[in-house]
C-alpha positions as CSV (number, residue, x, y, z in Angstrom):
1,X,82.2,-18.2,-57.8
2,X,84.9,-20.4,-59.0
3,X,84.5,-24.0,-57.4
4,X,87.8,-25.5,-55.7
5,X,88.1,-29.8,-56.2
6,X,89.9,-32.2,-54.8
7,X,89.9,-31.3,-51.3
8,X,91.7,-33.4,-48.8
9,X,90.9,-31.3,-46.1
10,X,87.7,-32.7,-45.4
11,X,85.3,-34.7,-45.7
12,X,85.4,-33.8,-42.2
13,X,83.2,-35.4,-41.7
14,X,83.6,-36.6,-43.9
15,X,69.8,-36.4,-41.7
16,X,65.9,-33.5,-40.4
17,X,64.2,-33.5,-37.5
18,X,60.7,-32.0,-35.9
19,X,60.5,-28.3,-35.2
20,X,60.0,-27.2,-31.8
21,X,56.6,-28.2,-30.2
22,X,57.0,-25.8,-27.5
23,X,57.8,-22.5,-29.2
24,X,56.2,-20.9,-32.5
25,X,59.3,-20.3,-35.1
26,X,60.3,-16.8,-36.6
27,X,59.7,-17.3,-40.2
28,X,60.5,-13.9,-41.1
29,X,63.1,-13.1,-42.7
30,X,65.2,-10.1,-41.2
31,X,65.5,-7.2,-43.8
32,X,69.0,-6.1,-42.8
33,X,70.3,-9.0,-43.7
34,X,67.9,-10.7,-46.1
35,X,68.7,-13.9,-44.7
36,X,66.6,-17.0,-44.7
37,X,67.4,-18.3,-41.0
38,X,64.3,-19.7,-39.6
39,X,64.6,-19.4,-35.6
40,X,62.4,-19.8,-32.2
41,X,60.6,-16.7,-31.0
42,X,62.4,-15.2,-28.9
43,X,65.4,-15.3,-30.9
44,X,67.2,-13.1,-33.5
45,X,69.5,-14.4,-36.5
46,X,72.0,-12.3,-37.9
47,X,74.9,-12.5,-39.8
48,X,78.3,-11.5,-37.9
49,X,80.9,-12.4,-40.2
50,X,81.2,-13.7,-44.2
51,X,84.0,-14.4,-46.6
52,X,85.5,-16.7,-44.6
53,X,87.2,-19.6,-46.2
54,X,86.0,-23.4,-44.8
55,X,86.0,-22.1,-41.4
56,X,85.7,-24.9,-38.7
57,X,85.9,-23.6,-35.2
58,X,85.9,-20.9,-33.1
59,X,87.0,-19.9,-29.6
60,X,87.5,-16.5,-27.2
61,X,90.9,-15.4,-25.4
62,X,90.7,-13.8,-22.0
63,X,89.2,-10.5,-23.5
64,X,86.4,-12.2,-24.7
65,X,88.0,-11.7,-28.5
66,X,86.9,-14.1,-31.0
67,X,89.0,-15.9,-33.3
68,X,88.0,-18.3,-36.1
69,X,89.8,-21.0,-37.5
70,X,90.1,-21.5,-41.2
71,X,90.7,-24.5,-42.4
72,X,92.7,-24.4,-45.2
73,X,94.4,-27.2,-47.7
74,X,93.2,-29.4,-50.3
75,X,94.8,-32.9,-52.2
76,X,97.2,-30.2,-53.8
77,X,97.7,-27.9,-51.3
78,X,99.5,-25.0,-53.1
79,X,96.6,-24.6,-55.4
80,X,94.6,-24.1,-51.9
81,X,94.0,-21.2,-49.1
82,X,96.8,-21.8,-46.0
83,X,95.4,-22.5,-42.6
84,X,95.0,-19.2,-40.4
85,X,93.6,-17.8,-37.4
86,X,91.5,-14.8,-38.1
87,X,89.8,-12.4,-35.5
88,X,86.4,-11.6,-36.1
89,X,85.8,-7.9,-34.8
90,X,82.6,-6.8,-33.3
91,X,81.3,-5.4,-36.7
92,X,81.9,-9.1,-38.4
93,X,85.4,-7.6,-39.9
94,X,88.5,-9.5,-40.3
95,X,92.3,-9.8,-39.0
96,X,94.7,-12.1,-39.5
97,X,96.4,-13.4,-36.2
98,X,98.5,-16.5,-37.7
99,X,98.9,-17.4,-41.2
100,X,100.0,-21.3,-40.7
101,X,101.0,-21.8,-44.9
102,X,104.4,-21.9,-44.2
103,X,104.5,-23.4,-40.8
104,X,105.5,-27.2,-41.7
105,X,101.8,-27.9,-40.6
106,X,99.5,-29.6,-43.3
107,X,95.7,-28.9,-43.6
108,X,93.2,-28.9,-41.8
109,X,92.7,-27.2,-39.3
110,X,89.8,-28.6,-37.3
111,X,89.7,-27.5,-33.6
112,X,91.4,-24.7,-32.0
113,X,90.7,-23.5,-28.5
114,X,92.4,-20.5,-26.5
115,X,94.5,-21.9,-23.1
116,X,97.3,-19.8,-21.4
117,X,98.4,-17.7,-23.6
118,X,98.3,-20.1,-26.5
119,X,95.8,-21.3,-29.6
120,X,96.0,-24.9,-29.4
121,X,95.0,-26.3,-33.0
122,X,94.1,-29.5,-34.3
123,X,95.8,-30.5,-37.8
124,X,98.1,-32.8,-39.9
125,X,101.6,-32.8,-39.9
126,X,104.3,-33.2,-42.6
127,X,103.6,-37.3,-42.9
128,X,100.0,-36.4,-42.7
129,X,99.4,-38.0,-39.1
130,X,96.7,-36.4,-37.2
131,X,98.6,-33.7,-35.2
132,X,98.5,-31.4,-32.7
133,X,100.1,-27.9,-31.7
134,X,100.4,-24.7,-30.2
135,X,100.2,-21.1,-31.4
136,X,100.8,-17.5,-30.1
137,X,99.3,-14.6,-31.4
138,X,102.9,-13.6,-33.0
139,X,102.6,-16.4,-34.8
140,X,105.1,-18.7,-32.9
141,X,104.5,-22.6,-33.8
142,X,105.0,-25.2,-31.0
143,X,104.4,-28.8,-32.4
144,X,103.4,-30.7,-29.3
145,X,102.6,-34.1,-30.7
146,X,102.2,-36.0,-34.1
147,X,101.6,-39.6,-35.6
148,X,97.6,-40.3,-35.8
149,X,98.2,-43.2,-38.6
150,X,94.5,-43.1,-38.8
151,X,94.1,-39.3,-39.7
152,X,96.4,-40.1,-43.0
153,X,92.9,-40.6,-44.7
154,X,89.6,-38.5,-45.2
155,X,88.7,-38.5,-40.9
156,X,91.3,-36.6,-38.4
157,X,92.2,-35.4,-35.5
158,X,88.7,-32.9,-35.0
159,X,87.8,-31.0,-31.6
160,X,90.1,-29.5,-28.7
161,X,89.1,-28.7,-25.8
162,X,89.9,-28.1,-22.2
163,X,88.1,-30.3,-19.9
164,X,86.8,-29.4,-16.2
165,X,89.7,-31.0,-14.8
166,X,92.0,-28.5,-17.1
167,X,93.5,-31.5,-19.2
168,X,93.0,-31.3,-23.4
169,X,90.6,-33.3,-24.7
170,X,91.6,-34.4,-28.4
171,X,88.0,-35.9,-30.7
172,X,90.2,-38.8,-33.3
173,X,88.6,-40.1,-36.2
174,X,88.8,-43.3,-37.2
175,X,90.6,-44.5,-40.8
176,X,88.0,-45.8,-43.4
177,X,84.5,-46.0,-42.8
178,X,83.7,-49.1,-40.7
179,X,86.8,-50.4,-40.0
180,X,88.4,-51.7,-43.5
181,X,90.5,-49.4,-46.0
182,X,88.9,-49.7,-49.5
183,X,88.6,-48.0,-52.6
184,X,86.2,-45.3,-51.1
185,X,89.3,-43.7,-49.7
186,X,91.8,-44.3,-52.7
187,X,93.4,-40.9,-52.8
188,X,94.5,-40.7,-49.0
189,X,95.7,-44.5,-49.5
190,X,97.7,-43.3,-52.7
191,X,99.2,-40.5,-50.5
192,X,99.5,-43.1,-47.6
193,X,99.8,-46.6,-48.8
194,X,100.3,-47.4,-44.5
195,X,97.3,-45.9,-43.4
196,X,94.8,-48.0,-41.5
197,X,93.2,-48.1,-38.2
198,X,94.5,-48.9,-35.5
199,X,92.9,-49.5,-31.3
200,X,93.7,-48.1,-28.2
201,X,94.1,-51.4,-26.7
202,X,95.1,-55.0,-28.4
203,X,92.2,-56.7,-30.1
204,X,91.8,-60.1,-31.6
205,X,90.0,-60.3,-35.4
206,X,87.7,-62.8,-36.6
207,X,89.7,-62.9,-39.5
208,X,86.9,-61.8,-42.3
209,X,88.7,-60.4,-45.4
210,X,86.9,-57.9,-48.1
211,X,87.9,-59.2,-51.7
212,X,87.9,-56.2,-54.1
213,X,89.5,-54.1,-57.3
214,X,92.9,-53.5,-56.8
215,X,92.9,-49.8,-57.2
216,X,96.6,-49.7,-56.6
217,X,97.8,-51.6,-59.6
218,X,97.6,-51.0,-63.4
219,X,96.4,-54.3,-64.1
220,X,93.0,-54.7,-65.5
221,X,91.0,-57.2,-63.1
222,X,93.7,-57.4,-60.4
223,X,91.9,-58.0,-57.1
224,X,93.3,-58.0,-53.2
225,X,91.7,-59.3,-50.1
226,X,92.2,-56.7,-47.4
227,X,91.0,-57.4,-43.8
228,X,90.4,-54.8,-40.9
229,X,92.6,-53.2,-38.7
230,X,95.4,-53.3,-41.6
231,X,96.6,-51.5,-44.9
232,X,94.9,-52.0,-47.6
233,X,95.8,-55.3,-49.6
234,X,96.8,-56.9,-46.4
235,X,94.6,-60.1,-45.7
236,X,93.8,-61.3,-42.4
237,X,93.7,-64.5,-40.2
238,X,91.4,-66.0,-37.5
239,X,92.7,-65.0,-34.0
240,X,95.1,-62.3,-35.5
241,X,96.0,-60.3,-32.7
242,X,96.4,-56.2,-33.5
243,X,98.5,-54.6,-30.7
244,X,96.9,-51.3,-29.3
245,X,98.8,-47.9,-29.6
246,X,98.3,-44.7,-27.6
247,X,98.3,-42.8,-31.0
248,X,95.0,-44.5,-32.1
249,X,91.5,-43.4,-33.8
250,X,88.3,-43.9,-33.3
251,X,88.9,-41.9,-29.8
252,X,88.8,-39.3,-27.2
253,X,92.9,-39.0,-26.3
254,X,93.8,-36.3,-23.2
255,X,96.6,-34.6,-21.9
256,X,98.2,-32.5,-20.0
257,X,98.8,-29.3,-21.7
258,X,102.2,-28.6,-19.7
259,X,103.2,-32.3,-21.0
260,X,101.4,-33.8,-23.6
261,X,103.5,-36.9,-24.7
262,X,104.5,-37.4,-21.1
263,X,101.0,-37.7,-20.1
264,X,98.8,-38.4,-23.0
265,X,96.1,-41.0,-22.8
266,X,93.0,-42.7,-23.7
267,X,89.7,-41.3,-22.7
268,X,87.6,-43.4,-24.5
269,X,87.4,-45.3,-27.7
270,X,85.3,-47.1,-30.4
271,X,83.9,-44.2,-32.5
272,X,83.9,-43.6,-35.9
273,X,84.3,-40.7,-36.7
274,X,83.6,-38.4,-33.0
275,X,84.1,-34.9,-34.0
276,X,82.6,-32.3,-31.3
277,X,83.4,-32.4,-27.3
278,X,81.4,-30.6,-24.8
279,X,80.8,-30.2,-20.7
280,X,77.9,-29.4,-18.8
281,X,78.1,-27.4,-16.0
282,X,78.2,-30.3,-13.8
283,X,80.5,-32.0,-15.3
284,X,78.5,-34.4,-17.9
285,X,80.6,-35.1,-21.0
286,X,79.1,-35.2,-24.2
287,X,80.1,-36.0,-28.6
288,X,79.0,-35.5,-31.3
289,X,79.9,-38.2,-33.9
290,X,79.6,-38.5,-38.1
291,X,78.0,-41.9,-38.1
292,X,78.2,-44.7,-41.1
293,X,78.0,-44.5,-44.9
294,X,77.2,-47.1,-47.2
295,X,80.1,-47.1,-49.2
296,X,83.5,-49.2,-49.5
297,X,84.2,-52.9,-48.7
298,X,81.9,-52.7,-45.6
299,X,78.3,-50.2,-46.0
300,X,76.4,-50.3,-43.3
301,X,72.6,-49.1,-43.6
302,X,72.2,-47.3,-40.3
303,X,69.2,-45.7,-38.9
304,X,70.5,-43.1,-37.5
305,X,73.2,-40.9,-36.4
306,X,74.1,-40.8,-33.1
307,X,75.3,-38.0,-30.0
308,X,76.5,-39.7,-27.1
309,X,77.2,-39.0,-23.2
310,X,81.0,-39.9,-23.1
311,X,82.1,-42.5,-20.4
312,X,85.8,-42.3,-19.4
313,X,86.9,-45.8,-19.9
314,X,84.2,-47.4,-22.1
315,X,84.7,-49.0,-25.8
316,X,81.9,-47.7,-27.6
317,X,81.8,-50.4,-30.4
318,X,83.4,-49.4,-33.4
319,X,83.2,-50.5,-36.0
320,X,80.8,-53.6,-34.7
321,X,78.2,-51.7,-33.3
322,X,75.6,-49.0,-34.7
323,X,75.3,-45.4,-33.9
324,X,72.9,-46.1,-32.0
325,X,74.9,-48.8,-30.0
326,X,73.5,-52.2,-32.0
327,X,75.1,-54.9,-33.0
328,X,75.3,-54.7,-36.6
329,X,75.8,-58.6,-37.2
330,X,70.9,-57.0,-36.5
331,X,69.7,-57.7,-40.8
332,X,68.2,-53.8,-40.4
333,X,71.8,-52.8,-41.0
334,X,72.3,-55.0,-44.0
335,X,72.5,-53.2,-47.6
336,X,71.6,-55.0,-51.2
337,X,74.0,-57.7,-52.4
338,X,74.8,-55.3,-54.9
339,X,76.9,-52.6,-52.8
340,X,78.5,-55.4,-50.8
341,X,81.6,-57.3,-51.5
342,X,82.5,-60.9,-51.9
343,X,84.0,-61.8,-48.0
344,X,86.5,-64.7,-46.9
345,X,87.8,-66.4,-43.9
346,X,91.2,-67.7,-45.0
347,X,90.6,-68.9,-48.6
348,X,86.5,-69.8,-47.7
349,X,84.2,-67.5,-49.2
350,X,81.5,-66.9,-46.3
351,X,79.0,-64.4,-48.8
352,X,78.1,-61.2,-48.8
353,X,77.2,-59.9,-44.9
354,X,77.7,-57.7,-42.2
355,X,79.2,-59.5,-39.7
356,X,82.1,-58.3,-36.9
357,X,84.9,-58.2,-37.5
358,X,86.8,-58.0,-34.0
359,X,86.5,-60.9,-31.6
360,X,85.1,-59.0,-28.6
361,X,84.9,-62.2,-26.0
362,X,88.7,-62.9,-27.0
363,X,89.5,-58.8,-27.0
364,X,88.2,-58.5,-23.6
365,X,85.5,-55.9,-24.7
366,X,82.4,-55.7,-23.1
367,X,79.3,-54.4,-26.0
368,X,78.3,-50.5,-25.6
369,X,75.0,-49.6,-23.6
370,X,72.6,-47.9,-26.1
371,X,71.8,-45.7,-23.0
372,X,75.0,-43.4,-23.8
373,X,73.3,-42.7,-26.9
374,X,71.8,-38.8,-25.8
375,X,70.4,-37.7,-29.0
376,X,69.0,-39.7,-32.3
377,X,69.7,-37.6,-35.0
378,X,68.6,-38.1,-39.0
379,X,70.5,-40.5,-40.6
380,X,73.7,-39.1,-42.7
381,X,72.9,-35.5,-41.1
382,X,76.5,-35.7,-39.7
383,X,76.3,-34.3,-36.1
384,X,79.5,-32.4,-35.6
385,X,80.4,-29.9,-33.0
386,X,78.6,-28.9,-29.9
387,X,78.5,-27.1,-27.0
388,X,75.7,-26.6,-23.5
389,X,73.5,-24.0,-23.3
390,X,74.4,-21.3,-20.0
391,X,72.5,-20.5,-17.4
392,X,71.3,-17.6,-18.7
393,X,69.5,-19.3,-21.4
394,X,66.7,-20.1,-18.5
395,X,64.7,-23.1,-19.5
396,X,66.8,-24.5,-22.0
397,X,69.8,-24.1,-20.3
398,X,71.5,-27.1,-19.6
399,X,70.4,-28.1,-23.4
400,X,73.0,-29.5,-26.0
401,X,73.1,-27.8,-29.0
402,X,74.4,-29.9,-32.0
403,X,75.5,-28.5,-35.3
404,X,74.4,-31.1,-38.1
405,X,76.5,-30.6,-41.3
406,X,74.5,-32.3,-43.7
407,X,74.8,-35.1,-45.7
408,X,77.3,-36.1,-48.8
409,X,74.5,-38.4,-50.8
410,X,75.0,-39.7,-53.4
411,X,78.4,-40.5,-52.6
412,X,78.0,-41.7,-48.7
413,X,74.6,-43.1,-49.3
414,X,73.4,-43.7,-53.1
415,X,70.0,-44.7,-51.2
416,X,69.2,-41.5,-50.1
417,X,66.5,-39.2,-51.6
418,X,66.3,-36.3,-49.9
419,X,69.0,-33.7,-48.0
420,X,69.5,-34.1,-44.3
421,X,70.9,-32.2,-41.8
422,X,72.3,-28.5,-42.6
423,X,70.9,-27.5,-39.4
424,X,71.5,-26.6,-35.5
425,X,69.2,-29.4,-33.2
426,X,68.9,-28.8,-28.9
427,X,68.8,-32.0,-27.3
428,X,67.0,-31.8,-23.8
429,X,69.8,-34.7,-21.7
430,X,67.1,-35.5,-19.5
431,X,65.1,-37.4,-21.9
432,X,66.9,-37.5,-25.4
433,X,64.4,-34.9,-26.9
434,X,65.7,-33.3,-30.3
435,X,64.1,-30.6,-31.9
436,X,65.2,-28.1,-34.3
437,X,66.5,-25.1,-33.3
438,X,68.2,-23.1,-36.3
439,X,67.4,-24.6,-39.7
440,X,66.2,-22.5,-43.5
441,X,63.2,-21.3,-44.2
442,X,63.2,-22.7,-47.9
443,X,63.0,-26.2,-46.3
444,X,65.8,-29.2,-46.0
445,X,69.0,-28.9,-47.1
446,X,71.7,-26.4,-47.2
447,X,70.6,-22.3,-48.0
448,X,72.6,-23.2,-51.3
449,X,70.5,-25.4,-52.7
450,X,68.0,-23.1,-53.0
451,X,70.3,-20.7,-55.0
452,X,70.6,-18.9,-51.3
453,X,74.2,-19.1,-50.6
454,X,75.1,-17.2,-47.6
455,X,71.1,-16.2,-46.4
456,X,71.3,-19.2,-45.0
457,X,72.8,-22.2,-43.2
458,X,75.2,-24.7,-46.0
459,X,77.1,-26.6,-43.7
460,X,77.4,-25.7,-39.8
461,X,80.1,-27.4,-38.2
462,X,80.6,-26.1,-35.1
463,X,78.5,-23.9,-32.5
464,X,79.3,-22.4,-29.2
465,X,78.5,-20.3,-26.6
466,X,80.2,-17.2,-26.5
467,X,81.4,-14.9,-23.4
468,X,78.0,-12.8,-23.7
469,X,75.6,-15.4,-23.9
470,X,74.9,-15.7,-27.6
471,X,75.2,-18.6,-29.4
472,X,77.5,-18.4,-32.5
473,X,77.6,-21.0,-35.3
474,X,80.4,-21.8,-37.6
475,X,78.8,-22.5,-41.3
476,X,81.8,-24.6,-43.3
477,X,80.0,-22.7,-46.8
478,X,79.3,-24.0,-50.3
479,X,80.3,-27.7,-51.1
480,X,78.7,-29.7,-53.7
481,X,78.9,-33.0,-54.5
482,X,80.4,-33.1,-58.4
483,X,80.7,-36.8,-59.3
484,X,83.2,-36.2,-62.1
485,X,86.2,-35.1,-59.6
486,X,88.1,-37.5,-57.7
487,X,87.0,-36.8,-54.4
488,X,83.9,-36.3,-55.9
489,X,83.2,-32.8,-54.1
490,X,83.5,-29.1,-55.2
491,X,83.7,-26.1,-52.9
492,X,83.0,-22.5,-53.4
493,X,86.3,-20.4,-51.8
494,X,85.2,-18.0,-49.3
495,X,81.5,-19.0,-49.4
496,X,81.7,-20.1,-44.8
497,X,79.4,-17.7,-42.5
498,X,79.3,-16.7,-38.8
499,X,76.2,-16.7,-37.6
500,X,75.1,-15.5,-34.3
501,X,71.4,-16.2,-33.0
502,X,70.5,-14.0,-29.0
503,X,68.3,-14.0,-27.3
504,X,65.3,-10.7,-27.3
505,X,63.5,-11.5,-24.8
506,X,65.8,-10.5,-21.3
C-alpha cells in the first residue's frame, strides 16, 4: 500500500489502561470478519465500513442515514485525497454526498454534524485559519466564519456539535505545544510565518523567552529568542500585555447557527489541544483533550492525559497547568536538561525550567480545579472524540465513551517505550473510573503493528452513538511514524475503518 508523507492535515491530534473488572472480555475472534477486536461479553464487533480515507467523524440526518467525514489534504494538497462527505449504506457501501476539492475550503476536515437541513463541517480556509461552514447534500458551500490564527499550525478547529440549548459548539486547538512556536512546528510556521496563539481574554506574560536555532534563516548558527503568546522570533517583555480575541485557541467557541459572527462566543478556554464535545442526558458537558508532548522550546513530562467536565466560563490553564490540572512550575513535569532550551527574561539567562509563562494574579485568572478532570487516561494515548452512552445501554448508560488515538513516540515523546492508546475507554462520571472497552487482541498498540491492518483498531478518533443504539467508531487507519520525512509521519491511503460494536444481549 503506497504510504502518503507530509501530511498537514493532522497531527490532529496531533497512553493503556486496565480491562474491565466487571465483565469477562470476548477474545474471539469473529470468523466473518477475521478481525482481532477484543470486546465485553455481551457485545459484538464487526466491521461496517472500509476503504475510507483518514476518516474523522460521523453523524446521522433525520432518516437516521449515516454520513462520514473524510478528511482529506496534506502539506501539498494536490498530491492528496479532497475532503468529502460519504454515506455509508447499511451493507458498509459507499456514496459520495459532497466532494469539497474544489470548494475554496482547505483540509481537514475534522467535525461535521447534521442541523436543519445542513452538514456543518469543521476545516481550514484559504489563509489556513481554522474555519467553519455549512453544506447541503447538493453540494452547496456556505462559509459561515474563518480566521482561527491558531489552527494555521499542526492543531485546528476539531469537534462540532449542537448543544442542549441548540447553539454550535466549536472544540479549538491551541498553536504549538505549550504555548510557544518552535521548531517542532516548522512547516506550518513556513506556510504561516504569523501563526501563534492567541487568548480569549487579555493576559499579561512573565516575559520568559525560549532561545533556539533559527530554522527560518540560511545561516549556520543563527539563533532567535521567541516568547509565548507571539510569532515565532518575537521576544517578549515582563508585564507584556496580549489582547484577547474572540477568534482564539485553546477553546470551546459557540454560536448561534442562524448567526454565527453575530453571536459567536467563548465557552470556555485554556486547553491545549480539546478535540471531542459531548452531553449527557442531563445536561453535563464533557471533552476530550490531546494532552502535552515533550518536544519544542517548552516539553513538559506529563503524567497523564486528561478528559474533563467542561465549565461554561472557566480558564482551564493552558499552557501553565497539567492535564491533570497542576501547576507545572510541580519538578514531576520537568524533562532532562538535554531536551530543554536555554530561557531569558530580557537579556538574563534564568536556566533551563518549566516555569509559567502568563502572569495569572496580574491576568485576572483564577488556577483550574483538578476536580473537572473526569477521566485519567495513559499518558500520550491522545483522548479524542466522545460521546454518552443511551439509556438503553442499562447499567452503563450514562458512561463516557472515549476514543484514544494513540500515541506519535518517538517524535512527541522520545522517552517513551511502549505504544499507548489505540483503543475505546468508558469512563463511569460518578467516580472517574476508566476501563477498557474496545481495544486488540494482539495487545497495545494499533492492529497495524501487528502486521493486522484493518482486523483491528489503528487509530480511533471519534465514537458515537447512533440512532439504533449501537456504538460506532471512526478508526483514522494506518499512520506511521517515518523519521526521514518532514513531518516525520507516513499514512497508508484508504487504510480508515467503521467499526460498529451492539449489544447481544436485549
Amino acid at each position: 500500500m503506497k504510504k502518503m508523507t507530509k501530511i498537514f492535515a493532522l497531527m490532529l491530534l496531533l497512553g493503556t489502561f486496565f480491562s474491565c473488572a466487571n465483565y469477562k472480555a470476548q477474545n474471539k475472534q469473529d470468523p466473518e470478519n477475521d478481525i482481532i477486536i477484543k470486546v465485553p461479553a455481551g457485545f459484538k464487533a464487526v466491521k461496517l465500513a472500509e476503504g475510507l480515507h483518514l476518516p474523522t467523524s460521523v453523524t446521522w440526518d433525520d432518516q437516521g442515514n449515516l454520513f462520514v467525514a473524510e478528511a482529506g489534504g496534506g502539506l501539498f494538497p494536490k498530491l492528496l485525497a479532497p475532503m468529502r462527505i460519504v454515506q455509508i449504506m447499511p451493507n458498509g457501501t459507499k456514496m459520495e454526498v459532497a466532494n469539497l476539492g474544489e470548494s475554496g475550503l482547505e483540509p481537514s476536515l475534522v467535525g461535521i454534524t447534521w442541523h436543519n437541513g445542513w452538514f456543518y463541517i469543521t476545516h481550514r480556509a484559504e489563509d489556513l485559519t481554522g474555519a467553519v461552514s455549512r453544506v447541503n447534500k447538493a453540494g452547496k458551500v456556505e462559509l459561515l466564519f474563518k480566521g482561527i490564527i491558531d489552527n494555521q499550525d499542526e492543531h485546528q478547529i476539531n469537534d462540532i456539535q449542537v448543544g442542549p440549548d441548540n447553539m454550535m459548539y466549536v472544540s479549538v486547538g491551541a498553536a504549538g505545544n505549550s504555548g510557544v512556536v518552535d521548531k517542532s512546528i516548522a512547516p506550518w510556521v513556513k506556510k504561516s510565518p504569523g501563526l501563534h496563539p492567541r487568548p480569549c481574554q487579555d493576559i499579561v506574560l512573565i516575559g520568559r523567552n525560549f532561545e533556539t536555532p533559527n530554522f527560518m534563516t540560511p545561516e549556520e548558527g543563527d539563533k532567535v529568542r521567541t516568547g509565548a503568546f507571539v510569532p515565532f522570533g518575537e521576544a517578549t517583555t515582563p508585564g507584556q500585555v496580549i489582547k484577547g480575541v474572540t477568534l482564539c485557541g485553546g477553546s470551546i467557541l459557540k454560536f448561534n447557527p442562524e448567526n454565527p459572527m453575530g453571536t459567536l462566543t467563548t465557552h470556555a478556554w485554556g486547553f491545549r489541544n480539546l478535540i471531542g464535545l459531548a452531553w449527557d442526558s442531563k445536561g453535563n458537558m464533557y471533552g476530550g483533550e490531546n494532552g502535552y508532548d515533550i518536544r519544542g522550546s517548552r516539553p513538559v513530562n506529563d503524567v497523564i492525559d486528561a478528559s474533563l467536565r467542561i465549565k461554561e466560563g472557566m480558564w482551564y490553564g493552558a499552557p501553565d497547568f497539567s492535564a491533570g490540572r497542576e501547576p507545572l512550575t510541580n519538578p514531576k513535569f520537568k524533562v532532562p536538561d538535554s531536551l530543554q532550551v536555554p530561557i531569558y527574561i530580557n537579556d538574563e539567562m534564568i536556566g533551563k525550567n518549566l516555569g509559567f509563562v502568563i502572569d495569572h494574579k496580574a491576568s485576572g485568572l483564577t488556577p483550574p480545579d483538578p476536580s473537572v478532570v473526569l477521566g485519567k487516561h495513559e499518558i500520550n494515548s491522545s483522548p479524542s472524540k466522545l460521546d454518552v452512552a443511551p439509556a438503553s445501554w442499562g447499567k452503563m448508560a450514562g458512561h463516557v465513551f472515549v476514543a484514544e488515538w494513540g500515541d506519535l513516540a518517538p517524535p512527541t515523546n522520545p522517552l517513551r517505550k511502549t505504544p499507548a492508546g489505540s483503543q475505546v475507554v468508558s469512563i463511569n462520571p460518578a467516580n472517574g473510573q476508566l476501563e477498557t472497552f474496545v481495544s486488540n487482541t494482539k495487545g497495545k498498540g494499533p492492529a497495524s503493528n501487528f502486521g493486522m491492518a484493518g482486523k483491528g483498531l489503528d487509530r480511533p478518533f471519534d465514537v458515537k452513538f447512533g440512532p439504533d443504539g449501537s456504538m460506532y467508531i471512526v478508526d483514522y487507519g494506518v499512520m506511521t511514524v517515518d523519521l526521514s520525512k518532514v513531518p516525520p509521519f507516513s499514512y497508508d491511503v484508504n487504510s480508515g475503518v467503521i467499526w460498529k460494536i451492539t449489544k447481544t444481549d436485549k
